[in-house]
C-alpha positions, 0 to 999 in steps of 0.5 A: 347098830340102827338108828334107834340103838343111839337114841336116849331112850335105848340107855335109859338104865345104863347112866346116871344122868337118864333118871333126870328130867333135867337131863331130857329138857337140856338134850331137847334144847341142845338139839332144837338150838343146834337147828337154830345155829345151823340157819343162822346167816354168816356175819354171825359167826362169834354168836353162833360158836358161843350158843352151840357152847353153851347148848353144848356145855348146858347139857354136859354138865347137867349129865356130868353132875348126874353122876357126882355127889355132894358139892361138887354135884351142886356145883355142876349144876350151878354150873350148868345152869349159867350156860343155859342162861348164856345160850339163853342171852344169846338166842334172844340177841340172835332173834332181835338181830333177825339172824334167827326165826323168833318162834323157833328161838322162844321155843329153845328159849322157854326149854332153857328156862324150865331147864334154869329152874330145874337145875336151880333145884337140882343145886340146892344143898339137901338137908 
């Protein structure tokens, strides 16, 4: 397989989770945050494990809940939603410590919060 056969755009039609705008936000975030933690200087080990969690945890569960139904797909969400928030806090700690560039940071930060109210929608119960 090249390269392209792994990117997200080559399975739109096989999964669940490829019809959600929610699901493409979060990937961008897990991929521009994982850049982030890679320049991150030691010393910040403990932050640098808890935001590449919940990147991490974001994005699998927005996928996961893509393919439940009912409660258990809104409470997925909900789920996800807290870790965005969570990579969200970490980030703005890392950039007031100067442990990571600001404007690279406000970048993954502004994804995460179109990504917290997506979700936010996404886990309302429908009528």
């Amino acid at each position: 397989m090249d390269q392209q056969d792994h990117h997200p755009d080559a399975l739109q039609q096989h999964f669940d989770h490829h019809r959600l705008d929610a699901w493409r936000v979060a990937f961008e975030a897990l991929v521009e945050g994982d850049r982030i933690s890679k320049a991150i200087p030691r010393g910040y080990g403990k932050l640098k494990d808890q935001l590449a969690r919940a990147l991490q945890g974001a994005f699998t569960l927005t996928s996961e809940a893509a393919a439940r139904t009912g409660a258990d797909r809104a409470c997925r969400f909900r789920w996800a939603r807290a870790e965005a928030n969570e990579a969200a806090a970490v980030l703005e700690a890392l950039a007031q410590l100067r442990a990571a560039d600001p404007q690279a940071v406000a970048g993954v930060i502004a994804k995460l919060w179109r990504l917290s109210a997506m979700l936010t929608r996404l886990a309302m119960p429908k009528d």
